[in-house]
C-alpha positions as CSV (number, residue, x, y, z in Angstrom):
1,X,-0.2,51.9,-55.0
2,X,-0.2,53.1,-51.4
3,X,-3.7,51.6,-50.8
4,X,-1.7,48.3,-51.8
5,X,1.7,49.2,-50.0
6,X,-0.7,49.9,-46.7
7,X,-2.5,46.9,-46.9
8,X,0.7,45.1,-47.4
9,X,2.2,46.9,-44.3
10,X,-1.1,45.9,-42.2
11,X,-1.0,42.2,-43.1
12,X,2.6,42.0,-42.6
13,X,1.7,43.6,-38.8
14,X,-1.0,41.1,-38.6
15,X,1.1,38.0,-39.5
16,X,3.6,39.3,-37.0
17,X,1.1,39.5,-34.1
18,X,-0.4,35.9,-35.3
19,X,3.3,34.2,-35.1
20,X,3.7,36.0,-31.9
21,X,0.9,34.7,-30.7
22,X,1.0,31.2,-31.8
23,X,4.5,31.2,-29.9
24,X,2.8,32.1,-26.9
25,X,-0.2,29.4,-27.2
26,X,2.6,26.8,-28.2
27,X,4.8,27.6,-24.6
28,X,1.6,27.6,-22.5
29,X,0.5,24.5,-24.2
30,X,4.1,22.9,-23.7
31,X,4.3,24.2,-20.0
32,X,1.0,23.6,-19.2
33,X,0.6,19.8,-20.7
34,X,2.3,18.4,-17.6
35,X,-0.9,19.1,-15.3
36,X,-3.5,18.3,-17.6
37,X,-1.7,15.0,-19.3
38,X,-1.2,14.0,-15.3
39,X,-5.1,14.9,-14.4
40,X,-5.8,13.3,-17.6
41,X,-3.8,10.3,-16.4
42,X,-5.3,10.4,-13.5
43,X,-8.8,10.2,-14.6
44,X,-8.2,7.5,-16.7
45,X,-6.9,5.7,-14.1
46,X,-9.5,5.8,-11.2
47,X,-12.8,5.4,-14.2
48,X,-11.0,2.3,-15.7
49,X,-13.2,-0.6,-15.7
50,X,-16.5,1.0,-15.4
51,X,-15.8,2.8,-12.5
52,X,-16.1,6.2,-13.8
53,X,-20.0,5.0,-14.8
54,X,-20.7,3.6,-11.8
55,X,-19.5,6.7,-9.9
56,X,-16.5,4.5,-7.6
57,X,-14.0,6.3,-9.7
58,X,-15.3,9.8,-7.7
59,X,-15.1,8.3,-4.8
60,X,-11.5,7.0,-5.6
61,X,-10.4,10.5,-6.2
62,X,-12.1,11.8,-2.9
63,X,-10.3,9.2,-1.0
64,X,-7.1,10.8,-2.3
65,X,-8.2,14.1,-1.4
66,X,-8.1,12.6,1.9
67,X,-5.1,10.8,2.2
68,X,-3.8,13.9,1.4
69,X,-5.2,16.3,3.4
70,X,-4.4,13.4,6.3
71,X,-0.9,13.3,5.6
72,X,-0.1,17.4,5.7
73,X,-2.0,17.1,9.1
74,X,0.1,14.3,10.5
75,X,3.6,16.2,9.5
76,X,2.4,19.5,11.3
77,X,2.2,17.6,14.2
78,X,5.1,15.2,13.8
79,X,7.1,17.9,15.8
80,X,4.9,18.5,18.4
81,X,4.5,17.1,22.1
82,X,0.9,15.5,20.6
83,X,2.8,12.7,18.6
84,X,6.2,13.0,19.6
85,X,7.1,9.8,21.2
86,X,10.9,8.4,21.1
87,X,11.8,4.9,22.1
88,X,14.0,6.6,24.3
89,X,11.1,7.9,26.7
90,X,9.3,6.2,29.7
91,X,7.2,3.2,29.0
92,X,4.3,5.1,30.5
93,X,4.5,8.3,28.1
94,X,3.9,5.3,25.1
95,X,0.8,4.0,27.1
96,X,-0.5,7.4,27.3
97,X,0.2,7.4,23.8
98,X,-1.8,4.4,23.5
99,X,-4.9,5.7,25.3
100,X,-4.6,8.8,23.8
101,X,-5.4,7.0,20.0
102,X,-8.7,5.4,21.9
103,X,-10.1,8.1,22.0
104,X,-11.4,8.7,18.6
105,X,-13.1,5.4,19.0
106,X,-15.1,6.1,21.9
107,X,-17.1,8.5,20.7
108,X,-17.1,6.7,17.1
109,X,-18.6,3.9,18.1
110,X,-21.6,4.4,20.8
111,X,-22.4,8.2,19.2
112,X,-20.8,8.5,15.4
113,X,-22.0,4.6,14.1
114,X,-25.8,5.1,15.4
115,X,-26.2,8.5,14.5
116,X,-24.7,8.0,10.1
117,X,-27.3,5.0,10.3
118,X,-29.9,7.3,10.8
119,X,-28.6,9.3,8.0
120,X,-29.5,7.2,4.7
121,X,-30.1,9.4,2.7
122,X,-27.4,12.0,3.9
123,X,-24.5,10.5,3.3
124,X,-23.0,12.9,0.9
125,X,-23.6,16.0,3.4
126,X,-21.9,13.7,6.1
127,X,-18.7,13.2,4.4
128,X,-18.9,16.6,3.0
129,X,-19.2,17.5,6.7
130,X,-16.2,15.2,7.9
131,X,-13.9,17.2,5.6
132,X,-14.9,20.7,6.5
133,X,-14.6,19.8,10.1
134,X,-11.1,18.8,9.7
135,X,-10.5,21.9,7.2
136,X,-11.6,24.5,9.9
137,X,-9.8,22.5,12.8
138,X,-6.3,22.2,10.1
139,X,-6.9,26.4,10.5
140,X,-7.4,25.8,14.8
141,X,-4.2,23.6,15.2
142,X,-2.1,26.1,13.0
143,X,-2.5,28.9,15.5
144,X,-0.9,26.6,18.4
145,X,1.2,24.3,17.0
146,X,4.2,26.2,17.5
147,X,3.0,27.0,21.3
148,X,1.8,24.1,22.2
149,X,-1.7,25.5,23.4
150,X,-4.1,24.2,24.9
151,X,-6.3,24.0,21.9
152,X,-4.3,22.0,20.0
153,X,-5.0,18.5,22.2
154,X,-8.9,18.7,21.2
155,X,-8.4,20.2,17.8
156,X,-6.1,17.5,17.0
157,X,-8.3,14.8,18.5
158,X,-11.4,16.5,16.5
159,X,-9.4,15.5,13.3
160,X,-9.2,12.2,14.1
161,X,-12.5,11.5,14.9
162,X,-13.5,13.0,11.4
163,X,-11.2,11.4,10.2
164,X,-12.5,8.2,11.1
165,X,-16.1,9.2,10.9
166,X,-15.0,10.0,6.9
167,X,-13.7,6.3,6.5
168,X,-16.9,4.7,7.8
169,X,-18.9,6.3,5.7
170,X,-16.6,5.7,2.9
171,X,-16.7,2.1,3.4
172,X,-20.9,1.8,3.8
173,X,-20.9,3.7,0.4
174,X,-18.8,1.2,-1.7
175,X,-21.4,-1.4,-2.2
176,X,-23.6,1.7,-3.4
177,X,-21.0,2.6,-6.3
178,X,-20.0,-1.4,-7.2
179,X,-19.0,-1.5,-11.2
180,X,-20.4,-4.5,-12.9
181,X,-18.1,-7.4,-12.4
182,X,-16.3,-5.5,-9.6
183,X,-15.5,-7.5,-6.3
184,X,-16.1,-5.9,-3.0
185,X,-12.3,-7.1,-1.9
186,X,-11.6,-5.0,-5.4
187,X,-13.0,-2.1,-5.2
188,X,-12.5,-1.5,-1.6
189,X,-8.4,-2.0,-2.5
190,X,-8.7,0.5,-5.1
191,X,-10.1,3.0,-3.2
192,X,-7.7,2.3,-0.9
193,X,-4.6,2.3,-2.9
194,X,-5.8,5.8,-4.3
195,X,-5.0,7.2,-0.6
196,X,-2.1,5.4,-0.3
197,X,-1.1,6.5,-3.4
198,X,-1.8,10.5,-2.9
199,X,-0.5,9.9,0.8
200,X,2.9,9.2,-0.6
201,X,2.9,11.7,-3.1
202,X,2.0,14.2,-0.7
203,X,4.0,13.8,2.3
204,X,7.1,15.6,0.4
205,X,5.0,18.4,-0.5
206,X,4.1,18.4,3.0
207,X,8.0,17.6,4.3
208,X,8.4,21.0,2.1
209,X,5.7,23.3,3.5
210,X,6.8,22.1,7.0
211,X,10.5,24.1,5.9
212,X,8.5,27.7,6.0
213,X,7.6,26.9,9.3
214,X,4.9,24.7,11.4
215,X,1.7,26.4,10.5
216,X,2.4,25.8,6.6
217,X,1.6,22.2,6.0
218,X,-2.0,23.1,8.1
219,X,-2.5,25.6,5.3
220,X,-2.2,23.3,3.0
221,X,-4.7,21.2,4.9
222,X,-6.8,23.8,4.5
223,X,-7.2,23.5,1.0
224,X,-7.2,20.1,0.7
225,X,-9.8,19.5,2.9
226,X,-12.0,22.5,1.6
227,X,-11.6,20.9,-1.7
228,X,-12.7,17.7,-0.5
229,X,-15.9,19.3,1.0
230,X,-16.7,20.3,-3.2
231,X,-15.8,17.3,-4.4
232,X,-17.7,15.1,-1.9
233,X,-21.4,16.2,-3.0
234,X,-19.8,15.4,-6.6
235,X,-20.4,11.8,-5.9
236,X,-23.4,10.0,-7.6
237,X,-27.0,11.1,-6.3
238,X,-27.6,7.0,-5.5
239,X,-24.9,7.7,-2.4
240,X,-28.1,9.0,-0.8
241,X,-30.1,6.4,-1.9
242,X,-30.9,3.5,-0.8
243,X,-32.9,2.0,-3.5
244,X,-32.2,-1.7,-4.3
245,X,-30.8,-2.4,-1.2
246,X,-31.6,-5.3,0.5
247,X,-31.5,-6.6,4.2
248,X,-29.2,-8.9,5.1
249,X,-30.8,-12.1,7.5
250,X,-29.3,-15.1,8.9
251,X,-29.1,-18.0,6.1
252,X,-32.0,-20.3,5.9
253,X,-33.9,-18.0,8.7
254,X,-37.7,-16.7,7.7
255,X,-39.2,-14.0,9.8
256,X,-42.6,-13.3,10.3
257,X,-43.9,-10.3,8.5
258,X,-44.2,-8.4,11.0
259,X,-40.8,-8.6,12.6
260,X,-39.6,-8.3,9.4
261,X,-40.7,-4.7,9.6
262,X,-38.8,-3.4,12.4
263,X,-35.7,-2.0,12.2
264,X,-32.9,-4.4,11.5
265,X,-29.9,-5.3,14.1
266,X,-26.4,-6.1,13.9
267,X,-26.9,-9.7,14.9
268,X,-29.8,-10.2,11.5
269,X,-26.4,-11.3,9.8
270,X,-24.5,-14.9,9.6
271,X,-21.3,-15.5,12.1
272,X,-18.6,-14.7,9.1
273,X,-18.4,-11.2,9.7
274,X,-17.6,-11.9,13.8
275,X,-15.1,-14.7,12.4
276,X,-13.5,-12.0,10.2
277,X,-13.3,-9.7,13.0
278,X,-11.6,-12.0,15.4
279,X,-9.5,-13.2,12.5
280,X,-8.6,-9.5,11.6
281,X,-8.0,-8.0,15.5
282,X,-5.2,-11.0,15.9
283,X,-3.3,-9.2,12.6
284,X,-3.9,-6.2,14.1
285,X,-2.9,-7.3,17.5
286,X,0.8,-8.7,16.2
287,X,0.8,-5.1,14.1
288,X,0.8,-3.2,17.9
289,X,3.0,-5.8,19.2
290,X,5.6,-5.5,16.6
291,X,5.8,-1.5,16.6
292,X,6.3,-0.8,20.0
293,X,7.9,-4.1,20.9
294,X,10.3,-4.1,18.0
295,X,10.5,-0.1,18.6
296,X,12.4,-0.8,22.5
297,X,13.9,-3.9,21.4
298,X,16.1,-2.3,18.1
299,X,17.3,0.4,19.9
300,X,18.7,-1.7,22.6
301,X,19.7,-4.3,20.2
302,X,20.1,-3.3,17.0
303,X,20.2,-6.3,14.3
304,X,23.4,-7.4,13.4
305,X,25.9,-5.4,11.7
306,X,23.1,-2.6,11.7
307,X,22.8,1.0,14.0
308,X,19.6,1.3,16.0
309,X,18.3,4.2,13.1
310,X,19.2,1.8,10.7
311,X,17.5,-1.0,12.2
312,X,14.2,0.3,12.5
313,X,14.2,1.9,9.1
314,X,14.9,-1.8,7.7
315,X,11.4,-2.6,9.4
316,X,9.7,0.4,9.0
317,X,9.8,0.5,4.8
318,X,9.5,-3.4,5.0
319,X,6.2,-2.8,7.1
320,X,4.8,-0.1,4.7
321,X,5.7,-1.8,1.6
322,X,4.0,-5.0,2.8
323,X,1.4,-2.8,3.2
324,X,1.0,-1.0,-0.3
325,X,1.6,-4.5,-1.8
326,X,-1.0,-6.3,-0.1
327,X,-3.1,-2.9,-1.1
328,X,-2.2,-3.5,-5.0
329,X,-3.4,-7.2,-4.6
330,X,-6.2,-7.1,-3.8
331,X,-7.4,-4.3,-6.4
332,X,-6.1,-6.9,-9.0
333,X,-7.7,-9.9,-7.7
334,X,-10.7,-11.5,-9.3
335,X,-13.8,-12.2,-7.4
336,X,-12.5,-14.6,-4.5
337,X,-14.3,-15.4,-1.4
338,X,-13.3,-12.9,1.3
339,X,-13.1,-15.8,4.0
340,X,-11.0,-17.9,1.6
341,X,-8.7,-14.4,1.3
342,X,-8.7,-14.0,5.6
343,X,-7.6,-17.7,6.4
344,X,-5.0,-17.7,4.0
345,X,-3.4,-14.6,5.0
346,X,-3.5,-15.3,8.2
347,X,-1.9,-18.5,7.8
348,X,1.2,-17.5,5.6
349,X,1.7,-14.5,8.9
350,X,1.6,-17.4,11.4
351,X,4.2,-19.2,9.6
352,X,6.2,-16.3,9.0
353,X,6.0,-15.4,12.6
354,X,7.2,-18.6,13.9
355,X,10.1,-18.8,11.6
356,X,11.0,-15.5,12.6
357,X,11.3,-16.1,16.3
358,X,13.3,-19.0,15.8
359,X,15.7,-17.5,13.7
360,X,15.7,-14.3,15.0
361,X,17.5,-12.2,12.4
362,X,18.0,-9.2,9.6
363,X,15.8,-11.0,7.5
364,X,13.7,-13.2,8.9
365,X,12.7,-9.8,10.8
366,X,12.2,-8.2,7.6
367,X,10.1,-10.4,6.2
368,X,8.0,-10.8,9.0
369,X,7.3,-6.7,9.1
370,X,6.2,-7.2,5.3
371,X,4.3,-10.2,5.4
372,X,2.3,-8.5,8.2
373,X,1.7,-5.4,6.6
374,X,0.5,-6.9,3.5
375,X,-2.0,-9.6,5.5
376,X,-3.3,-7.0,7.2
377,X,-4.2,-4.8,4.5
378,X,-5.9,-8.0,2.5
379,X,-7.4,-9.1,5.5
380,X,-8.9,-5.4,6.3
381,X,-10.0,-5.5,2.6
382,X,-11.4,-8.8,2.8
383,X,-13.9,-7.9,6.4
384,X,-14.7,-4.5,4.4
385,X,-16.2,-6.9,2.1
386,X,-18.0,-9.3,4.2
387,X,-19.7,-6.4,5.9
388,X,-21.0,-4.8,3.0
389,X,-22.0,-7.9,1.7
390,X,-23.6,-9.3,4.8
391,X,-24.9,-6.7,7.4
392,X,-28.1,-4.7,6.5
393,X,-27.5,-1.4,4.9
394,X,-29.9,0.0,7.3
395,X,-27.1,-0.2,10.4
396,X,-23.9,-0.8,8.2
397,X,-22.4,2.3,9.5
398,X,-22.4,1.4,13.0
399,X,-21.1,-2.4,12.1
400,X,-18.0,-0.5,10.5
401,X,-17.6,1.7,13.9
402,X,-18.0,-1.2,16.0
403,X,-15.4,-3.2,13.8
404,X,-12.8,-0.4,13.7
405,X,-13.2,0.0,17.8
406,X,-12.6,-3.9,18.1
407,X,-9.3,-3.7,15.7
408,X,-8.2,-0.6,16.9
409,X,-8.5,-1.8,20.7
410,X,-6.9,-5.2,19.5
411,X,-4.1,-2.9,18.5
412,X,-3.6,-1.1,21.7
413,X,-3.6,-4.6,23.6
414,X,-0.6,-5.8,21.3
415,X,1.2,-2.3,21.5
416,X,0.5,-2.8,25.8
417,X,2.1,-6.2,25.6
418,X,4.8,-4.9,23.8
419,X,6.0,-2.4,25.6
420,X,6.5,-4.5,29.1
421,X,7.7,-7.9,27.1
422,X,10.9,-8.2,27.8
423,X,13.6,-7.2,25.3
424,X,14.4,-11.3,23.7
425,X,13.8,-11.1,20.2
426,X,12.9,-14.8,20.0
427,X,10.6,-14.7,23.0
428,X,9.4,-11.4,21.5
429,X,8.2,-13.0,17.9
430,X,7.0,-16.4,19.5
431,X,4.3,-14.4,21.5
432,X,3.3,-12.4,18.5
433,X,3.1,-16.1,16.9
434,X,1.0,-17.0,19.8
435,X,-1.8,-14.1,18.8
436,X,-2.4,-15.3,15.7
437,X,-2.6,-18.5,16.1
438,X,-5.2,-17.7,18.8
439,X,-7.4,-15.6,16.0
440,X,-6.5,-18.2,13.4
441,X,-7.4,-21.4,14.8
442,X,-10.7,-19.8,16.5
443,X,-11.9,-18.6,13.5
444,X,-10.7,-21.0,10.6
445,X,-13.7,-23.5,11.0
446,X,-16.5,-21.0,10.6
447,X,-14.4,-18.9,7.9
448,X,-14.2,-22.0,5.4
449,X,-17.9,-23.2,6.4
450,X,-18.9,-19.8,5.3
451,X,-17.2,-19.7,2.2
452,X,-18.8,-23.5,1.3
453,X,-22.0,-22.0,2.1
454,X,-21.2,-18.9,0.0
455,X,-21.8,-16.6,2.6
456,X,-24.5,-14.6,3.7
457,X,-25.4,-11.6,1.0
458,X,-27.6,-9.8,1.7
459,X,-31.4,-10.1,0.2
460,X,-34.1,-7.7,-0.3
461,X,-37.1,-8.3,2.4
């Protein structure tokens, strides 16, 4: 009897403890589903399609790491002298501005290009290396961005070269990670929308570290960033090789042997890349003209029935969701010819632009701000793609240096011309017309022969 009544007593004990503990299991399942059904979500997201075979959907999530790690830097500064510049201010602080965003393209191009070329079979350590630059110089700028220090203007000009160093190599290592039945346009937009994506979703979690004071959103830097230095050498071992690549030579040229042999040059490719480029820096030279000219002209002439703040926030979220739009395209599109994408866009912001100067307006303005973010983010997609396609692997990095200094200095010429136009609205837009039609009607000739002639891809020597 008590042998029985303990044994009872013991299993009633142990059936207690087992409910007890399923309770617990059951909260921490219900509390914890939230982050695993999202990574979950996530994963099943960025490997759709065959990209998580191929190894793109890695690099997908690493490009998020960045946008995000990108984004906590940019609030920590937001506050500081190093990117503080109000419409209010002299026209020479926003040219020193200007010159001041150069900067990370001089050294990128003649130094940063040459020397990843040389780096084949590296390229894993180099992006690994990007982010644990910009990790250990998040940690630099947080002990003087409250001060102002001196360190801060070469810390914070370190990041951007890393950061730019990062997106070369990210873009040389697409064609490398290419699902089957992927286009280059595609998979370049999904990559791209993945940072755009974590950008957004970070910035409020940035916005909120920025509350407990400057240093905090650096912190969180930190951590991104060291995280991303992990998760880069996670990528496929064929990053670093370069097996089954082929050079890239002008169409319907044959080289002799032996200059076959030497070490390929930019110019062993066919003229649509240079066509894309010129097409491309005229988008990007209406996208410097718009922000700084629109920037003076709004505050001194807001659009009707709208406050200066209000104004430029109009054109601001029209800009940026042109921009994610344009973004989403192209990772849906189907295989298209790049060239066939770059003339059209092109065209639709030339029309746009026109129709915008002559009936200078709340919408036509609008419109204009989101049919030129969302050109230029197809047409950048679209020029990814003809130089992965076209220039030899062998000196790809330095054609996507070279590219990014052309745009980028493109840029800084519109931003110049913008900020001593002079504040007409219609005059203002009809001169941003005029620098696209220049890239368009340059360029539309040798963009369409291209595309007849389907291009130049490149072939194994």
């Amino acid at each position: 009897m008590n042998v029985v009544a303990a044994t009872g007593k013991a299993s009633g004990r142990g059936g207690g403890s087992g409910r007890l503990g399923g309770a617990v299991r059951a909260v921490g399942r219900v509390l914890h589903f939230p982050v695993t059904g999202a990574a979950r979500g996530i994963r099943k997201a960025t490997h759709a399609h065959g990209a998580g075979e191929s190894g793109l959907g890695k690099l997908i999530e690493l490009h998020a790491v960045n946008g995000a790690g990108d984004v906590m830097v940019t609030v920590a500064l937001a506050s500081t002298v190093f990117f503080s510049v109000p419409t209010d201010e002299a026209r020479g602080r926003v040219a020193l501005y200007l010159a001041i965003t150069m900067a990370p393209f001089t050294v990128l191009a003649p130094v940063i290009g040459p020397l990843l070329d040389r780096l084949p079979h590296g390229r894993r350590a180099a992006m690994a290396g990007a982010m644990l630059a910009r990790a250990l110089l998040a940690l630099v700028i947080s002990g003087a961005v409250a001060s102002g220090a001196l360190e801060l203007y070469p810390a914070a000009l370190g990041v951007l070269v890393a950061s730019k160093a990062y997106g070369v190599i990210r873009s040389a290592v697409v064609p490398r990670l290419l699902p089957r039945g992927f286009s280059l346009v595609k998979a370049n937009s999904r990559v791209t929308l993945a940072g755009l994506l974590a950008t957004g979703a970070a910035a409020p979690v940035a916005a909120g570290l920025h509350t407990l004071g400057d240093p905090w959103p650096l912190y969180g830097a930190f951590v991104i960033f060291a995280a991303g230095t992990f998760l880069s050498f996670s990528l496929p071992p064929k990053v670093d090789s370069a097996k089954g690549e082929g050079v890239a030579l002008l169409a319907g040229t044959r080289r002799p042997p032996e200059e076959r042999a030497r070490r390929p040059g930019l110019r062993s490719v066919g003229p649509a890349v240079t066509y894309a480029l010129g097409a491309n820096a005229s988008l990007r030279c209406l996208s410097g003209f718009l922000i700084f000219f629109l920037a003076f002209l709004l505050r001194e002439h807001p659009l009707a029935g709208q406050s200066a703040a209000v104004s430029l926030g109009i054109v601001g979220v029209a800009a940026g969701a042109g921009n994610a739009l344009g973004t989403a395209v192209g990772a849906w599109l189907r295989s298209r010819a790049p060239e066939v994408i770059i003339v059209t866009v092109v065209a639709v912001v030339l029309g746009v632009a026109v129709l915008g100067g002559l009936f200078f307006g709340v919408f036509p303005v609008a419109c204009l701000a989101a049919v030129a973010g969302c050109a230029q983010a197809l047409g950048k997609l679209a020029l990814d793609a003809l130089i992965q396609r076209d220039v030899p692997e062998a000196v790809r990095t330095s054609a996507f240096a070279r590219s990014e200094t052309l745009l980028q200095m493109a840029w800084v010429f519109g931003g110049a011309v913008g900020i001593v136009m002079p504040l007409d609205g219609t005059v203002g837009l009809l001169v941003g017309a005029v620098f696209v039609a220049a890239g368009w009607l340059t360029t539309l000739r040798g963009l369409l022969a291209s595309a007849r002639g389907g291009g130049c891809p490149a072939r194994a020597t």
